[in-house]
N, C-alpha and C positions, 0 to 999 in steps of 0.2 A: 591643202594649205600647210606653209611648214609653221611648226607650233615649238614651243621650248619647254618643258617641263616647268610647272609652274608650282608657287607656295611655296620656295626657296630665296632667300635674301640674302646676303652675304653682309650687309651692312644698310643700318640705318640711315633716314632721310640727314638727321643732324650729324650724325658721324664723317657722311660725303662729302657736306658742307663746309664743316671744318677742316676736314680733309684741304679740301677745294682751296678755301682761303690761303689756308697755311704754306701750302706751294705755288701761291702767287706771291703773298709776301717774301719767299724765298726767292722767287724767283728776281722782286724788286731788290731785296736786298742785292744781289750780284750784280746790279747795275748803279749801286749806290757808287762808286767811286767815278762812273762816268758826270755825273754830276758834280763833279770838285772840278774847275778850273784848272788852276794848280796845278793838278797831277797829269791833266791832260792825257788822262787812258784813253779818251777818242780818238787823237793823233795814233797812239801807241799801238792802241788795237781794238779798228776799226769797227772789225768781227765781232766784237762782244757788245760794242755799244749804238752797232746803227740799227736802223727798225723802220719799218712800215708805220706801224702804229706810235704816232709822236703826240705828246700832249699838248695842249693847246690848238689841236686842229678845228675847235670851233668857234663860229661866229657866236658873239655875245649877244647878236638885236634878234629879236623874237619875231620880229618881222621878215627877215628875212631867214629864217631855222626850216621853214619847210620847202624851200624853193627846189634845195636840193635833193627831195625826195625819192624822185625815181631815176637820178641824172649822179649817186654817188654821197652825196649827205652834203652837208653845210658847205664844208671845201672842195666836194665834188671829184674828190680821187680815193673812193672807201668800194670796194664792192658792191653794187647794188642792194644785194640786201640788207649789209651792215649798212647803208647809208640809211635806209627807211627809219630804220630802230635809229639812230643817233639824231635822225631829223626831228624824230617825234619825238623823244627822252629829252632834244638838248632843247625846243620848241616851250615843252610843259617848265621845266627848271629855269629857264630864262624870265620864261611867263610868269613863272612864281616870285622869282626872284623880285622884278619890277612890282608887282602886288604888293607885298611885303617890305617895299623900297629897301630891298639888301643892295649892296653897292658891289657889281661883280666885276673883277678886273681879267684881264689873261692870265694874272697870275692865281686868282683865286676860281674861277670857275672850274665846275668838278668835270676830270676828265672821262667825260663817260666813252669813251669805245674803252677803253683801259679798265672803268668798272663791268662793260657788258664781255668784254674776255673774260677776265676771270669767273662771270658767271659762266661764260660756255664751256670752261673746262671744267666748274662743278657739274653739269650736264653730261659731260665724256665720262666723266668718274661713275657719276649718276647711272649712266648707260650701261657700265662697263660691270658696276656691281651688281645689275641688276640680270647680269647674261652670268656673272660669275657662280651663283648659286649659292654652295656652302662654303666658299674661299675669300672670307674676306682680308686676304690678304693682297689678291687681285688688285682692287682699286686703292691701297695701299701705295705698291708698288709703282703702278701706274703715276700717279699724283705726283710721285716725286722723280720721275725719268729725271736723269740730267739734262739730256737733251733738249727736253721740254722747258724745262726751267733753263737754260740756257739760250734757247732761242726761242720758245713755242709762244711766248708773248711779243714778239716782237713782229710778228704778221698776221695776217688775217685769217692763213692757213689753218688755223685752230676751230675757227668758224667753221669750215668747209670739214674738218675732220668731224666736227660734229654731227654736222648732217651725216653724213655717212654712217658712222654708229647709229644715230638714230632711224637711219634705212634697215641696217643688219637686224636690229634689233625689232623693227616693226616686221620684217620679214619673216625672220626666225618665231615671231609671233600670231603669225599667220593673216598681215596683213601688206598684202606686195601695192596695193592703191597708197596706201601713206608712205610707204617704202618708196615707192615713186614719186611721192610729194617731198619726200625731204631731199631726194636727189635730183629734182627739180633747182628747189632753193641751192642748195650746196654747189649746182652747176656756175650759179650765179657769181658765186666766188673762186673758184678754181673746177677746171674739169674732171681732178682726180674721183670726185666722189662718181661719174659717170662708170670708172669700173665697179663700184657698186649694181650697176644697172647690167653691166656684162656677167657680172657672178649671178644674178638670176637668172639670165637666160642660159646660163650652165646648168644649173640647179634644174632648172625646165625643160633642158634638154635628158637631163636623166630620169626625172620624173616621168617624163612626158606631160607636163603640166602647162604646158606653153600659153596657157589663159594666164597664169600667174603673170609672165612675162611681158605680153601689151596689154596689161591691167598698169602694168607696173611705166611702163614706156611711155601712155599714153598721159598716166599722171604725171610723170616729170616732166613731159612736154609740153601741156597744158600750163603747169606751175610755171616752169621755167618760164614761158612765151608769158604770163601775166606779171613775173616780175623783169625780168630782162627787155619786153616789147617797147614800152616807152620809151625807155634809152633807146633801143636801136628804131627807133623811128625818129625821135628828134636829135639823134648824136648818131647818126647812122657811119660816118664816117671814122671819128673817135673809136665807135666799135669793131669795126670793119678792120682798122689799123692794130686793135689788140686782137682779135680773132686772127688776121695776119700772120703775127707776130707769133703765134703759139702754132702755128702749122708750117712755120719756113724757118723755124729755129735752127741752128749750125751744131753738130758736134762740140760740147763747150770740155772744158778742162775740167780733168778729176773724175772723168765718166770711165766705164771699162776699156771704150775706145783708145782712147788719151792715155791712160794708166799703160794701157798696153805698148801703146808706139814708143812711149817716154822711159817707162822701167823693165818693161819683159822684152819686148823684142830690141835691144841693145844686146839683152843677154842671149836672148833664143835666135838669134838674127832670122824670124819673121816678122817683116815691118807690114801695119795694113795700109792700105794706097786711101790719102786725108782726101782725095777728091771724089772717093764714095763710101764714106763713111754715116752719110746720111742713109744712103740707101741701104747699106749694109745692117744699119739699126734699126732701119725700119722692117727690114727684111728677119731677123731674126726674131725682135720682137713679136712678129705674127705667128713665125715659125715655134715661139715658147707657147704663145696664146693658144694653136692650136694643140699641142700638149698637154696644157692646163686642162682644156677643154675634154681631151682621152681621160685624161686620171680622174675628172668628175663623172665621165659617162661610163667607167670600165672600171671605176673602183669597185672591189670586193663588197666593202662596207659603207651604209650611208654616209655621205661627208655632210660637214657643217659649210654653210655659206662664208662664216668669220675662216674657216680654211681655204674654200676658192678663193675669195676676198685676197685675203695672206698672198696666195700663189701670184693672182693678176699682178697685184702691187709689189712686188719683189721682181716678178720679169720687167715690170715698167722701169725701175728702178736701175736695174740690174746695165739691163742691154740698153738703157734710154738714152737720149741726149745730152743732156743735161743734171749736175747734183749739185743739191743742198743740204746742209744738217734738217732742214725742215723735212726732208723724205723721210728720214728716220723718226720723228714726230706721227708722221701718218702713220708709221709700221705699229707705232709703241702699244695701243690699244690693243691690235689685231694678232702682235705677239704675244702679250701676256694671256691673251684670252687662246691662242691655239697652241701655247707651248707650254707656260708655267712652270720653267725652268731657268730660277734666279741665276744662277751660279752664269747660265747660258745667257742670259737678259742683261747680266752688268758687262758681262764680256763684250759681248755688243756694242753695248753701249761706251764701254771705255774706248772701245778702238776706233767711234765717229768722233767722240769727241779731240781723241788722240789725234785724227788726220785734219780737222776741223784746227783744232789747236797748231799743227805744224804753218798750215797754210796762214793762220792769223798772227801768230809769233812777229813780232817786231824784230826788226835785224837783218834777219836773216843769216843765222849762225851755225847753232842745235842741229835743228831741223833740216839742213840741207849736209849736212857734214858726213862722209860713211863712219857707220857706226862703229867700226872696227879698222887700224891702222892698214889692214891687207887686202880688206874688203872696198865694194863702191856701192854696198845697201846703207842708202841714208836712211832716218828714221821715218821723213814723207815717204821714202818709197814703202820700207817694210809696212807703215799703217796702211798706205794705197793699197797694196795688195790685199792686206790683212781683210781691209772691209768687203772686198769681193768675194773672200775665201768665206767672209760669216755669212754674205747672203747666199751663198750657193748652199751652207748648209743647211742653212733655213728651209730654201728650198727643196733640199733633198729628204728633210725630217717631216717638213710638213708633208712630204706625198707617201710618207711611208705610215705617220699617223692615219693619215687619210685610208690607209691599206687595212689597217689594222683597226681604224672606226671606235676606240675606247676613247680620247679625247673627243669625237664630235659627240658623244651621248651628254657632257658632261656642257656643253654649250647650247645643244640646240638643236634636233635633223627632222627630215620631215616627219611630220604629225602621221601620215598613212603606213609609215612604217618603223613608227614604236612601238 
């Protein structure tokens, strides 16, 4: 079983916490101007103030707080699992409130998915410090990503990032049955924690531990099918249509594909043909996968799973369909724990948010204009580029980490051969 070195803390329980708070309120502050009228930064820029998660998504009658139990939460469009926790939280609060005869309006009820985020990212911190050993600078860092604090509260995504850590983390601990439990629930909410589930059966394929791996399969399957079954038997359609929807998705804009037809081949004149651009993505995608797959089973040195992990979710990323600043959210945790190189982590970070920022800019001015009178690199195109140029390095660092096996001793490798 893989085990982490243990009796290393990097930071205490209240330290996290605070931690934790401190970068949500930061994170509300940056949304404080969308709330003035007036100023109407909603109109201006969209990007920075729409969200998933809106307050006031709950019903105030306690009568009907748990209907939406297994079918999404009160309003019925929250992830499954978030729906249970805000059914039962807004259930008991409601309940009390009537007791007590406090008088609750829309505008005074407490908005708990927005209280239970901010605790999942004291959880991610929590996780994060607890793999990082004697670095409490690790969840330091982490807490304050821009990124995250820029978008990481505004989906559910943070939820589903959670579970995943907390897979890593029970893995690396030498338990692949809970590791399978929390990527059960985390399926619930987005499928990315599922490459979770693919980096153990790497792991197991080097080991040759392959019990580890439908110990681990069988648990999230099980989880998954007791939280997701009731939906997909009484909303079977509903599901069927989002299940759909994430296997027939199109080539979207801002992906490598797109980058490429739009800013590199004008210049390089090879254009790729937009009528198999699905398949082409799917097709490479597999083709990094099984790569990934070679550098874990033919690395020199033990790797860590938070290193497979890294690799999965940067080819997804990379060669995938679809981008959002939220993919940089799922990396944030997985970098600082296989890299720990700040200088390398703001740069990153500056250049999503930089391409993030072009594409949200109101106008349309700056940002599409070439940056230089003789030139035609506007500023979207050089950050477009830019961020594909960081995830290749990532990737090329984490497999040479991997070669050289001193960063995974420091995370976590398997227990049989420390």
């Amino acid at each position: 079983m893989p085990e982490a070195k243990k009796g290393r803390r990097g930071a205490n329980g209240l330290v996290v916490f605070v931690i934790g708070i401190l970068a949500v309120l930061l994170s509300f502050l940056l949304r404080v101007p969308c709330r003035v009228p007036e100023w109407d930064v909603a109109g201006r820029f969209p990007g920075l103030c729409s969200a998933q998660v809106d307050p006031g998504d709950l019903s105030i009658t306690p009568g009907t707080m748990l209907e939406g139990f297994f079918t999404g939460g009160p309003s019925g469009d929250q992830p499954i699992v978030v729906g249970m926790f805000t059914s039962v939280l807004g259930w008991m609060t409601t309940g009390l409130a009537q007791a007590f005869n406090l008088d609750l309006s829309s505008n005074t009820v407490l908005d708990l998915t927005v209280v239970l985020t901010a605790m999942v990212w004291v959880v991610v911190i929590a996780t994060v410090a607890g793999l990082s050993g004697k670095q409490p600078s690790d969840p330091v860092v982490m807490a304050f990503a821009p990124t995250v604090l820029l978008v990481g509260f505004t989906s559910w995504d943070l939820w589903a990032v959670m579970f995943m850590m907390l897979a890593v983390a029970s893995y690396i601990r030498g338990s692949p049955g809970i590791a399978g439990f929390w990527i059960g629930l985390g399926a619930t909410v987005n499928f990315l924690p599922v490459l979770a589930l693919v980096a153990i059966l790497f792991m197991a394929a080097r080991y040759r531990y392959i019990g580890d791996f439908f110990v681990a399969l069988l648990s999230s399957a099980i989880f998954f099918a007791a939280v997701n079954g009731p939906f997909m038997v009484t909303e079977f359609g509903r599901w069927r249509e989002q299940f759909s929807e994430l296997m027939t998705e199109s080539v979207q804009n801002s992906t490598l594909w797109d980058v490429w037809n739009s800013v590199v081949a004008p210049r390089a004149g090879l254009e790729l043909n937009t009528g198999s651009l699905e398949t082409l993505s799917l097709f490479v995608v597999l083709l990094a996968v099984v790569v990934v797959l070679l550098v874990t089973v033919l690395a020199g040195k033990d790797p860590s799973i938070v290193q497979v992990l890294l690799l999965l979710l940067i080819v997804y990323i990379l060669f995938g369909r679809e981008w959002s600043l939220l993919q940089s959210v799922w990396m944030v945790p997985l970098v600082v724990l296989a890299r720990r190189s700040w200088i390398e982590f703001f740069v990153w970070q500056a250049v999503e948010i930089g391409y993030w920022a072009t594409l949200n800019a109101p106008g349309g001015s700056w940002e599409t204009q070439p940056l230089f009178p003789q030139g035609s690199w506007t500023p979207q195109d050089i950050l477009a580029v830019a961020r594909f140029l960081v995830l290749i390095w990532f990737l090329v660092v984490v497999i040479i980490d991997i070669q050289r096996g001193k960063r995974a001793l420091l995370i976590g490798v398997h227990a049989r051969n420390m």
